[in-house]
N, C-alpha and C positions, 0 to 999 in steps of 0.2 A: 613429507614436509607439512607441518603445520600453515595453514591459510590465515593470510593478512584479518588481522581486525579490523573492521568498518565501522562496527559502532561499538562503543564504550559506556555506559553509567553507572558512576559507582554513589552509592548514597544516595539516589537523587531527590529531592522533595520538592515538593510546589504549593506552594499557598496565593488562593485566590480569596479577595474579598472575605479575610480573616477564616478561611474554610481552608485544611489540607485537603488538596486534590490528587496527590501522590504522595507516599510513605516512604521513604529508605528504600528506593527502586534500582535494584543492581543488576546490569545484563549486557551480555556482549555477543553480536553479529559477528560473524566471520564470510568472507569473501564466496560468492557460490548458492550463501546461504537461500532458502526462502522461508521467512517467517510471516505464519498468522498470528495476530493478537486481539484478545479474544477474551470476551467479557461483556456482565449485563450494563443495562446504560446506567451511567454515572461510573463505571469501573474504572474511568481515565484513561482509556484508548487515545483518544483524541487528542487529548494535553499531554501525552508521552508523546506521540509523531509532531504536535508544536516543537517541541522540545528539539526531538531529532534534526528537523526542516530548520530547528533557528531562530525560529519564530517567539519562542516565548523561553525565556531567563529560570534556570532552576529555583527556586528560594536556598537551595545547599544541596553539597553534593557536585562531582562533578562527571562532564561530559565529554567524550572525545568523539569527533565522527571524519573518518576518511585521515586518521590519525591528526586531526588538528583538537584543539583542547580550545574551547570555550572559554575568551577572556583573552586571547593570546592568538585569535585570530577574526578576519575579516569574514565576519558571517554573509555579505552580501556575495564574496567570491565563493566561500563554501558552497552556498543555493545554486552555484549554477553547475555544480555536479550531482546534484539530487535532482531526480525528477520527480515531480510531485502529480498525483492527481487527487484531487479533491472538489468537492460541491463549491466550495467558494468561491473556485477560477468561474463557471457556470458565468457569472454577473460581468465578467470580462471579456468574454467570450461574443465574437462577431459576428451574428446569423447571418450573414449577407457573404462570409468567407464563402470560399472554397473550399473540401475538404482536404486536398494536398497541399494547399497554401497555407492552412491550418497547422497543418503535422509539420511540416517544413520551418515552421515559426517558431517550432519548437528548439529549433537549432540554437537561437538566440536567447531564448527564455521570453519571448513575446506570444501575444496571444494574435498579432495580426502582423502582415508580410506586404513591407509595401516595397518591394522590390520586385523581379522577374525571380523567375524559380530555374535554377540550376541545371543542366541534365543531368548532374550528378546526385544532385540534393530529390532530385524527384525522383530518380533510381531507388534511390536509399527510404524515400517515404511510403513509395509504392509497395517496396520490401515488406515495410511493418505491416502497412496495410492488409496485405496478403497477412502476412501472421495474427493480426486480428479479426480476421476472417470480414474484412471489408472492402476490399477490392474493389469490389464492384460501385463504390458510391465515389471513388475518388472525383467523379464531377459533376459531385451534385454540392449543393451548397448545405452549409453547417442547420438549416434552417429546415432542410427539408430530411433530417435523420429523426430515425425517435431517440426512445431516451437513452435506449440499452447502445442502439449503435453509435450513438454520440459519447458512451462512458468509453465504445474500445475504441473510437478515434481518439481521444484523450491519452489513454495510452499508448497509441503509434505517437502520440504528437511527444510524451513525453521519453519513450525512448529515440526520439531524433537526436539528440545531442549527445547520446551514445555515454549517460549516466553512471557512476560507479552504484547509486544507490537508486532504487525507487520506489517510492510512498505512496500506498495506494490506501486514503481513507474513507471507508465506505464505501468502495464502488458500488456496492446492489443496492444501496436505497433507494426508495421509490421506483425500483424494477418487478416489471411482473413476472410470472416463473418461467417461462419463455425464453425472456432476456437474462434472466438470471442466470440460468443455466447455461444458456450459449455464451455469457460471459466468462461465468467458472470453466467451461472447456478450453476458452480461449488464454486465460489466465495461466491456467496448466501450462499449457503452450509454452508461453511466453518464460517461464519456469524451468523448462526443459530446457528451451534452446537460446534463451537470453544471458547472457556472462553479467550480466545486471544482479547485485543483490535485491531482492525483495522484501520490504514489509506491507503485510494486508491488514487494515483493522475490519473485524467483523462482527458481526453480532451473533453466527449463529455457524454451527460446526458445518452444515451442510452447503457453507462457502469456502469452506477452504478448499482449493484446487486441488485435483489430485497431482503428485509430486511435489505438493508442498514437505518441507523437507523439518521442520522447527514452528514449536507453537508457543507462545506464552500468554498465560492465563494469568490475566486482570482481576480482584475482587477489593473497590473500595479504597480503590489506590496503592493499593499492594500486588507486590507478584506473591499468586501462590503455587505457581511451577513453572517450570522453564525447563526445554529439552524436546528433542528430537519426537517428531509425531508420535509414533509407535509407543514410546514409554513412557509419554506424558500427556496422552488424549484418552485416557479411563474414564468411566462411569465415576468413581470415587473424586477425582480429581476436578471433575465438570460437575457433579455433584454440591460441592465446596463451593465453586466458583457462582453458578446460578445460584446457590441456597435451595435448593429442590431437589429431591433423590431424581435421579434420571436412571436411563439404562442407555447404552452404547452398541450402537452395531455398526459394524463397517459395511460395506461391497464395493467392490471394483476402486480400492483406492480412496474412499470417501467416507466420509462420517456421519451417522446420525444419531441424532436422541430422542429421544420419547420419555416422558415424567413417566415415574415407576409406581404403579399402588403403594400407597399408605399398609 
């Protein structure tokens, strides 16, 4: 049996400040899925997961997500089925929380919990916790994590409300290799054993988690492939995309590139 569509765009285009930011961008998630999206900066990573999230109006072209169709639904109820993490929540964010009262807050799409916490809601946070491999800080405050471990409470906190979709833009920025890395372990994780669709935007192949499952490659505001890891993560194809010869090597699940001599 074919698996439910999650996200839909057909045509879609974006014009900012008389610049297109997206080209006729057509592409569809299915239920299970894990997608990296993936491309140099300015490829319009960003302003596609806008799009997704709600957050910002095609210029043409349209969009369906979690089978609701843009223009003919209430994007504020949409939002509370996608979990989002991103840099921007950052400035809402309460250093003086708790970090279970944090993830728990997630429940309602808030960034702070001014109630008592559940036994059942803290069962269920503690869960993720354990899945992002933080357990251990659930009582310390939002203030005393660094950065890395502050990116995977974000994602405990945004799978609390037990999401059809979840947007994850940029996690590793401004992470050292350390955290980067125990993040991409964790991410896998969450891949494996989360019934959550996934999209990651990233900057760089050796972020994509292994068991990510589907990639699509940004150049320019255009897709220039789309399809399943294995036959769409080439040297040729990432070549295209950076504007640079690369070469491609894989190990254990994962991708790298290296610029190619001239």
């Amino acid at each position: 049996m074919d698996r439910p569509i999650v996200v839909t765009l057909a045509g879609v285009s974006l014009d900012l400040d008389g610049k297109r930011i997206l080209k006729d961008v057509s592409w569809t998630v299915k239920k299970g899925e894990s997608w990296a999206v993936l491309g140099p900066n300015g490829a319009g990573k960003t302003s596609l997961l806008s799009i997704v999230n709600g957050y910002r109006w095609p210029s043409s072209g349209e969009v369906r997500v979690l089978g609701r169709k843009f223009g003919e639904t209430d994007l504020r109820d949409l939002r509370e089925e996608v979990g989002l993490v991103s840099s921007y929540l950052d400035k809402m964010t309460p250093e003086d929380e708790t970090v279970v009262k944090f993830v728990v807050s997630g429940k309602r799409g808030a960034t702070r919990l001014w109630e008592e916490v559940s036994s059942l809601d803290k069962r269920r946070a503690l869960s993720l916790l354990r899945l992002v491999g933080c357990l251990s800080h659930q009582r310390k405050r939002l203030v005393e994590l660094s950065q890395g471990e502050m990116q995977r409470v974000a994602i405990a906190r945004a799978l609390m409300a037990t999401p059809s979709l979840l947007v994850l833009d940029e996690p590793f920025e401004g992470l050292d290799m350390g955290s980067r890395e125990r993040l991409v372990e964790r991410l896998g994780k969450v891949a494996a054993r989360a019934r959550t669709t996934l999209i990651l935007v990233a900057h760089r192949t050796e972020d994509i988690p292994r068991g990510f499952t589907h990639v699509l490659l940004l150049r320019r505001g255009a897709v220039l492939a789309a399809g399943r890891v294995k036959e769409t993560m080439t040297g040729a194809n990432l070549s295209r995309t950076f504007g640079v010869k690369v070469r491609l090597r894989s190990a254990g699940g994962r991708y790298f590139i290296q610029a190619s001599p001239r």
